[in-house]
C-alpha positions in Angstrom: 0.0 0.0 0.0 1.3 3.5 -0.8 1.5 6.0 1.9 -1.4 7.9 0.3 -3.3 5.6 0.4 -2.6 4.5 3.8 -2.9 7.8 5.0 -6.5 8.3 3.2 -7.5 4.9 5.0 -6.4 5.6 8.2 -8.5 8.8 7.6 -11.3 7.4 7.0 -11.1 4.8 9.8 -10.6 7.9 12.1 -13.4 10.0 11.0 -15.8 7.3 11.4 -14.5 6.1 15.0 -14.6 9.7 16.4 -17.1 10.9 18.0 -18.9 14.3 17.4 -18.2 17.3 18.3 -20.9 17.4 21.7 -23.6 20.3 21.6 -23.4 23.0 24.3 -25.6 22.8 27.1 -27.8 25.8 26.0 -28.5 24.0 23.0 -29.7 20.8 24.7 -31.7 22.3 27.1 -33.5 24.1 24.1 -33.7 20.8 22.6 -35.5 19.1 25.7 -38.0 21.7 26.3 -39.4 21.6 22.8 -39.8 17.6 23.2 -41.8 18.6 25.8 -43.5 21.2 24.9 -44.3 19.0 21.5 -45.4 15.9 23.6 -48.1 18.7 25.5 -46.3 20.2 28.1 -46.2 24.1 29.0 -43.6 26.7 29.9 -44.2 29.0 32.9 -42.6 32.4 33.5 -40.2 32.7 36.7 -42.8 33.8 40.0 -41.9 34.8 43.0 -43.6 32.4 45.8 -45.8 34.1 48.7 -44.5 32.9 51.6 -47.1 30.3 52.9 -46.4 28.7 49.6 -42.6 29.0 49.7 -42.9 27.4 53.4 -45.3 24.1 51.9 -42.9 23.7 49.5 -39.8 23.4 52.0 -42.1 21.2 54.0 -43.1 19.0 50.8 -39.2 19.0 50.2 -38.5 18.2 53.6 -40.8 14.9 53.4 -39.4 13.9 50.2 -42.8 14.9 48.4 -40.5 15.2 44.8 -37.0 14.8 44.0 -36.6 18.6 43.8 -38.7 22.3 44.0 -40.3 21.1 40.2 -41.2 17.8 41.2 -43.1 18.7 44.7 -45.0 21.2 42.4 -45.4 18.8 39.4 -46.4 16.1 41.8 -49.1 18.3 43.8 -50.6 19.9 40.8 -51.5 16.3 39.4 -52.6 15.3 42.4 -55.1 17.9 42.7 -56.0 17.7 39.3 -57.1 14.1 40.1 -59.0 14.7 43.0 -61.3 17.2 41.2 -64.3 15.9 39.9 -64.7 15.5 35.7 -66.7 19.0 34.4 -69.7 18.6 32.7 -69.6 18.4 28.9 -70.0 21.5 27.5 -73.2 21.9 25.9 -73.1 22.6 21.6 -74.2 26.3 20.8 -77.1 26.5 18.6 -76.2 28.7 15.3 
């Protein structure tokens, strides 16, 4: 084998064993929250707690409610959402 050659099949060998270059962060964290927001979910603006809510939250946290802040509020908001009874259908408007 030539050395071109060699050196064009080593190439070769090397660009396909490498891997690629990884995204930055900001760019997979944009990624994630349109699969997401694709499969249904929402995004919510930053709030600032009132403190009775602040203080359920640590005590959630504290029990182990959810793995973090999110997941307490993720976790209670479906819970309460299953506890409320199903709305009545909504009735079709006459044209």
């Amino acid at each position: 084998m030539t050395k071109s050659i060699a050196r064009v099949t080593r190439k070769r060998q090397t660009d396909r064993t490498m891997k690629p270059e990884p995204k930055p962060l900001a760019e997979r964290v944009r990624a994630s929250e349109a699969r997401k927001i694709k499969q249904g979910g929402r995004r919510m603006p930053g709030v600032v707690m009132p403190p009775d809510a602040a203080a359920a939250l640590d005590k959630l946290q504290a029990a182990g409610y959810g793995d973090s802040a999110s997941g307490c509020i993720f976790r209670a908001i479906v819970e309460a959402a299953e506890r409320l009874p199903e709305p009545p259908p909504a009735r079709a408007r006459r044209a």
